[in-house]
N, C-alpha and C positions, 0 to 999 in steps of 0.2 A: 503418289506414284503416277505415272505417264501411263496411258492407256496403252493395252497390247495390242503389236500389230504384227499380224499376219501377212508376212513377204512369203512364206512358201510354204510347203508341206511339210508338220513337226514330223524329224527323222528318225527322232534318237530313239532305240530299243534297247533292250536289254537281254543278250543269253543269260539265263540264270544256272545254265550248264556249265557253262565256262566262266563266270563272272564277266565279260567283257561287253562293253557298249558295242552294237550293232546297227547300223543302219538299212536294214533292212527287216523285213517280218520273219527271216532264216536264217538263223548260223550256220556259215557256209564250213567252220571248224567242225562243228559235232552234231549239224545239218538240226539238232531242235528247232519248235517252234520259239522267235523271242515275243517280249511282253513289253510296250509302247510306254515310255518312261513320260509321266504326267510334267512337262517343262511348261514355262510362259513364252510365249511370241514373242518374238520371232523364229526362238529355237536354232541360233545361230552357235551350236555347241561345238566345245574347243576341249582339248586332251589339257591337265591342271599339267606346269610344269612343276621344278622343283623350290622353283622362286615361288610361285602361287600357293602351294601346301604348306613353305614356313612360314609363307604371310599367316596365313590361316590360322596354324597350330599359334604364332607370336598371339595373335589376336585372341585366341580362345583361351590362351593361357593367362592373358591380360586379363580376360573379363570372367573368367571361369576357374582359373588356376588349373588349366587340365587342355593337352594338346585335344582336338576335335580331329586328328588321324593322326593316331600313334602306331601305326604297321604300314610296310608297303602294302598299298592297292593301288590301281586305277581309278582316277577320279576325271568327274567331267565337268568342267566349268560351261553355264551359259547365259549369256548374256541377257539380262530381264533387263525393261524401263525403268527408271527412274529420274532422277536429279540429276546426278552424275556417274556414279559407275557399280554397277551392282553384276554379281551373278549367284545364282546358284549352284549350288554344289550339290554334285550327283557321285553316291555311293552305293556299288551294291545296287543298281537298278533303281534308286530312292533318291528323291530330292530331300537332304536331310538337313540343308540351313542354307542363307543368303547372307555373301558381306558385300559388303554396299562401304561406300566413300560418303561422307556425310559435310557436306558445304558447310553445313552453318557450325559446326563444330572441328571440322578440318581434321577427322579424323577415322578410321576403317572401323564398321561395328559388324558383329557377328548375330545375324537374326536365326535363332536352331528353330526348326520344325520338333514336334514329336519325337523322330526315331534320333536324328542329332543329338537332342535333350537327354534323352535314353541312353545313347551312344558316352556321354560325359558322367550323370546321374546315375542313369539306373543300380540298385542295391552297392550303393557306395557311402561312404559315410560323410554327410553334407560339410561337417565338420572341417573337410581337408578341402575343399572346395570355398566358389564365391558366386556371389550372387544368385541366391536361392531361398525359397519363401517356402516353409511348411505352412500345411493349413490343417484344423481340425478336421476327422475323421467324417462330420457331419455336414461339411462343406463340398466334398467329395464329388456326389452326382450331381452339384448345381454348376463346379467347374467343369465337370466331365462332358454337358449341355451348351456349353457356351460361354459361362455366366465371367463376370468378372469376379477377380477375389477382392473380398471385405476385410476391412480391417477386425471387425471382431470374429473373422474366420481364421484368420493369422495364429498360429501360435509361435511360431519361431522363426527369424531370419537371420540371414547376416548383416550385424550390425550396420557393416562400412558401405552399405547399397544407398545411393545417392537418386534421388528423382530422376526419370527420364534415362534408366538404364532397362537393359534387356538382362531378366530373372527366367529362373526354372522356377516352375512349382511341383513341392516334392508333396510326398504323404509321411504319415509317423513309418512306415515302412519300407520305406526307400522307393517307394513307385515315383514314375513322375507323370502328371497328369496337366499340363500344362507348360507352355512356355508366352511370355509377353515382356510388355514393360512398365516398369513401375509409375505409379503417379505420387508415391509419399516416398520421402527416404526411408533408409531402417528401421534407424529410432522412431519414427515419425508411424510405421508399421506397428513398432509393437505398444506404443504408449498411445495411440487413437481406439475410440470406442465407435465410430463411425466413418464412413468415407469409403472411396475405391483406394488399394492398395496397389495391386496387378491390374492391367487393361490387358486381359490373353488374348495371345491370336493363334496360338495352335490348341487344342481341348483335345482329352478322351485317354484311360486310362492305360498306359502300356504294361498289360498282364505278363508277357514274354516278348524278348527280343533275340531276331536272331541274328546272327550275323555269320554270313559265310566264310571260308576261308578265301585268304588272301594270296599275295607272290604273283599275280600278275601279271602280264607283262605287255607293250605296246604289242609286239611283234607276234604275242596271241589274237588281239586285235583285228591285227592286219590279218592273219589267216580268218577270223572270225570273220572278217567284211572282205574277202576274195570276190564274191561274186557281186557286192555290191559296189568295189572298186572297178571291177570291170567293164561293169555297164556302164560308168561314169566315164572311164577312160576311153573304152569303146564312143561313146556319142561326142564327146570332146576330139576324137580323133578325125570321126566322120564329119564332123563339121568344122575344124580345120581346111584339112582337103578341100571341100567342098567351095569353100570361100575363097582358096587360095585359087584355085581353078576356077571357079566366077570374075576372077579380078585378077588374072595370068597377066596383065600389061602392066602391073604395079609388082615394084620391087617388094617383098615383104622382111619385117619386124617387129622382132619383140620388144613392147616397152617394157623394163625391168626400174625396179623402183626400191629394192634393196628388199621387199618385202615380199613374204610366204606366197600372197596368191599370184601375183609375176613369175613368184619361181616355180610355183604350180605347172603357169601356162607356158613358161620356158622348154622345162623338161616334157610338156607334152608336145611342142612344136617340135622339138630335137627326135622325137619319135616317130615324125611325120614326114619331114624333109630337111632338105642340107641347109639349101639356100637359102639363107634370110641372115641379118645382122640384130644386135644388141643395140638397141639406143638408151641412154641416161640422161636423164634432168638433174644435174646438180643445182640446185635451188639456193646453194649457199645456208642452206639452215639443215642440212645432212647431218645425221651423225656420225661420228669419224667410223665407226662400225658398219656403219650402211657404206660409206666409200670402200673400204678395203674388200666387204663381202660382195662387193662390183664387179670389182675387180679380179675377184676370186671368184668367182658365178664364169664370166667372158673366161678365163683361164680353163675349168673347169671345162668348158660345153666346147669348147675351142676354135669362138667365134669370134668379128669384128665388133670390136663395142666402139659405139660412137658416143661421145660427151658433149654436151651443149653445159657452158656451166651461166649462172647468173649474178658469181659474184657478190658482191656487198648489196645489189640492187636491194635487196630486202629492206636491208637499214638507211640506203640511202630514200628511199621512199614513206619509210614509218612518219617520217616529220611532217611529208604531206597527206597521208593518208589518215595516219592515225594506227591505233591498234585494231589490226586485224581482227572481223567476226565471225558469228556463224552465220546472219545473214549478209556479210558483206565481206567477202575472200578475195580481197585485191590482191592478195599474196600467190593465190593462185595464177592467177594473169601475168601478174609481174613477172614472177623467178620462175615458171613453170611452164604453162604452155605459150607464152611468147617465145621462148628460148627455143621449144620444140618445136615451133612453127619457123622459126630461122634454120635450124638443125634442119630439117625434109626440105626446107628450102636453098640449102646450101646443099646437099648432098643427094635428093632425089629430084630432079626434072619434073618429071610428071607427077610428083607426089606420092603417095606409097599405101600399103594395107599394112596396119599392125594391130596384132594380140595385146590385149590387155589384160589385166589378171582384175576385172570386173566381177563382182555376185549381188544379186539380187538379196539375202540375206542381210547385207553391209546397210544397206537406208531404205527410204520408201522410195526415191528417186531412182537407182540403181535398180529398182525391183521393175520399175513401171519402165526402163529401158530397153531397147531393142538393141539383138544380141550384136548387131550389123548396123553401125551409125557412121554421121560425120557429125564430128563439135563443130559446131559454131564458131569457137576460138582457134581452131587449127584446121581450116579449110581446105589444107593440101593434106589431110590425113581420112583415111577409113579406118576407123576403128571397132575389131571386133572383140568379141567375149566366148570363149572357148569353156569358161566353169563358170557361165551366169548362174547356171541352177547346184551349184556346189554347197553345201555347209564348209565353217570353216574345221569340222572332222573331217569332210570328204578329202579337203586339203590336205590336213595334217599327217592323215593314213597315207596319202600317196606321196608325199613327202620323204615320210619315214620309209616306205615299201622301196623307193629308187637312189634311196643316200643319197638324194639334193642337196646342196650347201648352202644350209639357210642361214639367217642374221642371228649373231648369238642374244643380240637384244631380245627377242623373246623369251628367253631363258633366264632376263635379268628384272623382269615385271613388266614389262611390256606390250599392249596389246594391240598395235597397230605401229606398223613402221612409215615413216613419213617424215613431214616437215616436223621437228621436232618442239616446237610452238605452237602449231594450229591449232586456232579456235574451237574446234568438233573435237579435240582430244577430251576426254575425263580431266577432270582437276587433280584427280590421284595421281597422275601419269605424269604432268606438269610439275606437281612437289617432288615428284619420285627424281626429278632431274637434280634437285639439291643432293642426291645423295652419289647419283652413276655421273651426272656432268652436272659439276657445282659452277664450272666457270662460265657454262652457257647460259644457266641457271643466273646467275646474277646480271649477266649483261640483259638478257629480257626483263627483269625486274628494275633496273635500272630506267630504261624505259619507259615502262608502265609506270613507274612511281613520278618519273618528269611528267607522264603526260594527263596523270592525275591530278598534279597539285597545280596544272596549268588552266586545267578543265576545273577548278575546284571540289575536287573528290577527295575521299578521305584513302588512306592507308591499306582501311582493311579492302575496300572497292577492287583494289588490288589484289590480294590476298587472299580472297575470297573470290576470285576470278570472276568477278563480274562484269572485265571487260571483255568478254565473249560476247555477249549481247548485246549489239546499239538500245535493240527493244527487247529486253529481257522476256520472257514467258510467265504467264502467271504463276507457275509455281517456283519459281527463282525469285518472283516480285518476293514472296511469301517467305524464301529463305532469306532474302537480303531483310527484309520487317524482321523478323525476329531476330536477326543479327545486328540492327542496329545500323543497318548501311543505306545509305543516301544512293541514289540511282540517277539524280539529276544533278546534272553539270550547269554549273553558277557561274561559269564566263567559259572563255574562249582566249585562244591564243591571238595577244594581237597582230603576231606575225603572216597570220595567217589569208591565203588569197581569196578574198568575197567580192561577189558582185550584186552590183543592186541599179534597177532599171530606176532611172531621176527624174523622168517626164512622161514616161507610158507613149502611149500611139496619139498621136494626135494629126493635123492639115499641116504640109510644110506650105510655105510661101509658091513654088511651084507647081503647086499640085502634084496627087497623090500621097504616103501617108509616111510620117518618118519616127525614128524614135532616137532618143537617148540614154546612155547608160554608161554606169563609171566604177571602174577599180578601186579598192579601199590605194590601192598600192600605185606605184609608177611602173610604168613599164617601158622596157626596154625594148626599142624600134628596131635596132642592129640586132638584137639577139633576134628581134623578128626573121628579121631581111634573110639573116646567114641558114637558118634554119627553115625558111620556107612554108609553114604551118601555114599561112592565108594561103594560101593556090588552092588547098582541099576549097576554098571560099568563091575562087574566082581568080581573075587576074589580078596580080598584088604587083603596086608598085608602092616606090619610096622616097620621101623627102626628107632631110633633116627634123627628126621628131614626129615626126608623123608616117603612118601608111594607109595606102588606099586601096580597097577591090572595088572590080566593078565585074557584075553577073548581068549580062542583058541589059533587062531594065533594071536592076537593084546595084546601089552604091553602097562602099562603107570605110569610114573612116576610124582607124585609130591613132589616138594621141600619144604621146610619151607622159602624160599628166594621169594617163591611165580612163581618160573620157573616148566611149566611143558613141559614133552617129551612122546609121542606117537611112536608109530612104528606099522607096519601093513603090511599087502601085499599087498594094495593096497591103491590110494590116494583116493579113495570114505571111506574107511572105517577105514582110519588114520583121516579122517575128522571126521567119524561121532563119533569116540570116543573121539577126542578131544573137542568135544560139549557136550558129557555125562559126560566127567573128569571135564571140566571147570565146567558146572550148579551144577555138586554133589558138587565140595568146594563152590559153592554161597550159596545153598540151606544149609549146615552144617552152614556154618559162617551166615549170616541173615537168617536162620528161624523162627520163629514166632508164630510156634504150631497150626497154621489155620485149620488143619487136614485134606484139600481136600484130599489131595494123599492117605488116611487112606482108603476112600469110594473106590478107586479104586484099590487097590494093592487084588489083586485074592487068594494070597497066607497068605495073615494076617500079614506079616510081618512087618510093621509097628505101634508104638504104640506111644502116645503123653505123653512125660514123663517133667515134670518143661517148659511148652509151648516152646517146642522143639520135632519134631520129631525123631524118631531113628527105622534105620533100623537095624531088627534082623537076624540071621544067615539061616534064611527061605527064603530071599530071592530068586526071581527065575531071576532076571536082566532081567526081563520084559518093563522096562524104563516108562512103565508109570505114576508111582509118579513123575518124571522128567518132561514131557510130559503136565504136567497138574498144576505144582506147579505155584502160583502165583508169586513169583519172578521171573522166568523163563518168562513167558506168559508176563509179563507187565513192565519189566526191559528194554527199547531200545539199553542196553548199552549189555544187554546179547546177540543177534539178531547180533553181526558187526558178 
C-alpha cells in the first residue's frame, strides 16, 4: 500500500444522535457533540451512491454469500492509497471494510475489518455463508493478540476457499474474532498438521455488536452540516469578491468541466455576481453525458457558455506521442489548455480571471498550490480556487443543499469526471467503460494493443494498464513481476522521427565551432517554407531542398536528406541552435494545431490555420513557442 498523505485536516465526524456523517465537531441538527471517524490520508470523503453500494453488496455476496448492507443507511466512501483504487467504507461512524480494485487479478475485492466481519457473521450459521475458518476454542486468545491462525488450530472451513483469498474467522459459537487472508486453500486447511493457514489483519473478539437504526437520509445530513456548510460557503463567497474586485480590468469566468467541483464553484459564483460567462474544453474524449450536462448547467444558470472544442486532435496525435501517462499528459496540452488558451485569446483581449473548481484534497500538487495562480500553459488566464480547502463531502452537501444539475455519470460508478481515458484514472474506472461505453472502450484498446505489439509488449501490458506509466513505480514494477508482464519495450516503431548528432562539436575550416546532425527520415523543405517553424530560429530562407537561418553570428542549414549543419562561435551556442533547428522541423512536420504556443508568443505572430500552426513574418525569435510546445516537452526522443 502507498503511504498516507496528509493534503488537509481529517473532517469526517460522526453525530451518533442522528446517525449522520458531520464535518464539524457539532451537529448543527440536534447541536451534540460528534466523535472523529478514525479514516486514512487524505480523508478526501465522498457520500456512497447507489451504484457504489450494489458494487459492494455484488462483491460481498461473491466472496461471502451475504450482501455487506442489506438496509437503507448512509454510507461514506473514502478514498485510501493504494495500487489502484481503493476506499473505505464508513457505517455508523465505523470504518467497517475497504474494496479495493486489484491489478494483478483484475478484479474488486472486499477487505471487512472487525465490525463488517460482525455485520456478515456474527451468531449466523457459517454454513449458509462462504469463506470462513472456525478455529479451536484453545486457539482463541492467541488470535484475539494478533497471532496468525495455524493449521492445527482449524477445525472447520469452507471447503471451496482458495489461497490468497480474504476469510472470516469464526468460533464454535458464532463469534467472530478475526478477519485476514488465507495462505492454504480449504482442503489444504483441514488436511495440514502444520503451517500458517489465516495471515489476520483485523484480531479481537466481538462479544456484542451494536448496530443503530437506520432510514437516513442525505437531506438529514445537510441539516446536520448547516453550520459547517456555511462557513465554507461563507469563505468561498468572501473570497470570490475579493479576487473578482483585485482583478476589476479582467472579464471574469467559470471554467466548467462537466464535473461536481466546477459545479460547486459555478453555483457559488452565481451567488456572487452576474457577470461572468461559462467556458468549455471539449477535448474530443468527453463523454457524451458530460456534453449534454454542459449544456444543461449554461441553460440552467442562464449564462453564455463558450466552447473551444479539439476535435480528433487526440487521436491524430497518439501515433506521435504515444500512449498518454502519468508522468507524461501531452493530452493535456494538446485537447485542453492549447484550445483554452485560443478560446481567452479569441474572445478576451486582455485575458481574463477564472474560477476553477481546484481542492487540495485531489493530489499532493493541488494541495501545495496557491489559491490565486497563472499556468504556465495558458498565459492569458488567472486562475483562481474558490473550494481549495473543500472535501469532496463539502461538495457533495452543497450540491445536494442548491439542486445543482450534476453529471449523472457519478451515479453510474464514477469517480471523477474528465477526459475519459486519462492516465491518473483507476483501472476500475477504465474496465468500467466496457460496460457504460463499450464502443469508446474498444477504440482505446485498439490503440493500445497496436502500440504494444509495435513496442514489443505483450497483451496483458495492456490489459493490465501498465501503459500509464513510462517509468512504472515500485509497487506496479511488483504487481507487473507477479503478473507475468514485461515492462520493457524490445523495438521501436520504425516510422518513427529520431534524431542523432553524427559528428558532435568539432573546428570548421573557418573558424569557430560547427556541428552535424541527421534525421532517420527526409524532410520536407516546402512543408518547411509554408509553415514557417525556422523564423522561431532566425531568418529562414529557401532553396530547392534545402533551407537556411542565420542568427548574428550562427548559421544553419537543413537538407531535404534530413542532414542538418550549424556553425557558431562558440560550442555552447552551436548547441543551443542545433536544438532550436532540430524541435522547429519536429514541430513543422507533427504539429497538430493544439495552439499552446498561440497564448505565449508576445508578438502575435502565430496563427492556427487547417490545425496546423504557422509562423508569420512578426516573429521576434523569442523561442518560446518552442520552449513550451507539446511535442517538444513530452517527446524523450527530442531530449537525446
Amino acid at each position: 500500500m502507498s503511504r498516507p498523505v496528509f493534503l488537509g485536516k481529517l473532517m469526517l465526524h460522526w453525530c451518533h444522535q442522528c446517525n449522520v456523517p458531520v464535518l464539524d465537531e457539532k451537529c448543527s441538527r440536534c447541536s451534540s457533540e460528534t466523535t472523529q471517524v478514525s479514516i486514512t490520508p487524505p480523508g478526501d470523503i465522498r457520500p456512497a451512491f447507489g451504484y457504489d453500494i450494489s458494487l459492494i453488496n455484488e462483491i460481498s455476496m461473491e466472496q461471502f454469500n451475504s450482501p455487506l448492507i442489506p438496509d437503507a443507511r448512509l454510507v461514506v466512501l473514502n478514498k485510501a492509497p493504494y495500487d489502484d483504487r481503493m476506499e473505505e467504507i464508513v457505517i455508523d461512524g465505523e470504518v467497517i471494510a475497504s474494496i479495493r480494485f486489484e491489478i494483478e487479478t483484475l478484479r474488486w475485492t472486499i477487505l471487512l475489518r472487525q465490525t463488517g466481519a460482525g455485520m456478515i457473521f456474527q451468531n449466523r450459521d457459517v454454513h449458509h455463508l462462504k469463506n470462513w475458518v472456525m478455529i479451536d476454542d484453545s486457539a482463541v486468545p492467541f488470535i484475539c493478540n494478533g497471532a496468525s491462525v495455524l493449521a492445527p488450530g482449524i477445525i472447520d472451513c469452507d471447503r471451496n476457499i482458495q489461497k490468497n483469498e480474504e476469510v472470516v474467522v469464526v468460533t464454535r459459537d458464532k463469534r467472530v474474532v478475526a478477519a485476514g487472508r488465507t495462505r492454504m486453500s480449504g482442503a489444504e486447511m483441514i488436511e495440514a498438521d502444520h503451517g500458517v493457514g489465516v495471515k489476520t489483519r483485523w484480531n479481537g473478539d466481538i462479544a456484542y455488536l451494536h448496530k443503530p437504526e437506520g432510514g437516513q437520509s442525505w437531506d438529514d445530513a445537510i441539516k446536520a452540516n448547516q453550520k459547517a456548510l456555511e462557513k465554507a460557503v461563507h469563505d468561498a463567497h468572501r473570497f470570490i469578491k475579493n479576487v473578482a474586485s483585485t482583478t476589476s480590468s479582467k472579464p471574469v469566468c467559470v471554467s466548467y468541466s462537466g464535473g461536481k467541483d466546477s459545479l460547486a464553484v459555478m453555483q457559488l459564483t452565481i451567488e456572487c455576481m452576474d457577470d461572468f460567462s461559462i467556458i468549455f474544453a471539449d477535448t474530443g474524449l468527453e463523454f457524451p453525458e458530460t456534453i449534454e450536462n454542459v449544456h444543461r448547467v449554461a441553460e440552467h444558470y442562464g449564462k453564455e457558455l463558450i466552447i473551444t472544442g479539439a476535435g480528433d486532435a487526440f487521436w491524430n496525435a497518439i501515433t506521435d506521442f504515444g500512449p498518454p501517462s502519468v508522468e507524461s499528459r501531452w493530452c493535456c496540452k494538446v485537447c485542453k489548455l492549447g484550445p483554452i488558451s485560443r478560446l481567452i485569446e479569441d474572445n478576451f483581449t486582455d485575458g481574463c480571471l477564472t474560477f476553477l473548481g481546484q481542492r487540495k484534497y485531489e493530489s499532493t500538487s493541488r494541495a501545495r498550490s496557491e489559491r490565486v495562480w497563472k499556468n504556465p500553459w495558458v498565459v492569458n488566464q488567472i486562475g483562481a480556487a474558490p473550494i481549495q480547502n473543500w472535501t469532496a463531502l463539502h461538495v457533495w452537501l452543497y450540491i445536494f443543499s442548491t439542486g445543482a444539475p450534476y453529471n449523472p455519470l457519478y451515479e453510474k460508478g464514477y469517480d471523477r469526471i474528465g477526459c475519459w481515458l486519462c492516465p491518473s484514472s483507476s483501472l476500475s474506472e477504465l474496465i468500467r467503460l466496457k460496460e457504460t461505453h463499450p464502443e469508446m472502450e474498444k477504440r482505446l484498446m485498439k490503440h493500445l494493443h497496436e502500440y504494444a505489439q509495435s513496442r514489443g509488449l505483450s497483451p496483458e501490458w495492456v490489459e493490465h494498464g501498465m501503459w500509464r506509466w513510462q517509468r512504472p513505480p515500485k509497487n506496479i514494477q511488483r504487481v507487473a513481476e507477479k503478473a507475468g508482464i514485461d515492462l520493457v519495450q524490445k523495438s521501436r516503431d520504425p516510422g518513427e522521427l529520431r534524431f542523432h548528432m553524427t559528428s558532435g562539436h568539432q573546428p570548421c575550416r573557418a573558424g569557430g565551432i560547427s556541428a552535424e546532425g541527421a534525421f532517420r527520415n527526409a524532410v520536407d523543405i516546402e512543408l518547411l517554407e509554408n509553415k514557417g517553424m525556422l523564423r522561431a530560429c532566425g531568418k529562414d530562407s529557401y532553396i530547392e531542398g534545402a533551407a537556411m537561418v542565420l542568427q548574428a553570428e550562427n548559421s544553419a542549414q537543413v537538407f531535404a536528406s534530413g542532414n542538418i549543419t550549424v556553425r557558431s562561435s562558440s560550442e555552447e551556442k552551436v548547441k543551443g541552435l542545433m536544438h532550436r533547428v532540430k524541435y522547429s522541423v519536429i514541430r513543422a512536420l507533427k504539429c497538430h494545431g493544439c495552439g499552446v504556443c498561440v497564448g505565449h508568443c508576445s508578438s502575435r505572430a502565430i496563427r492556427i490555420k487547417k490545425n496546423t500552426a504557422i509562423i508569420t513574418g512578426n516573429c521576434k525569435q523569442c523561442g518560446k513557442c518552442i520552449d513550451v510546445c507539446p511535442l517538444i516537452k513530452f517527446d524523450p526522443e527530442n531530449h537525446s
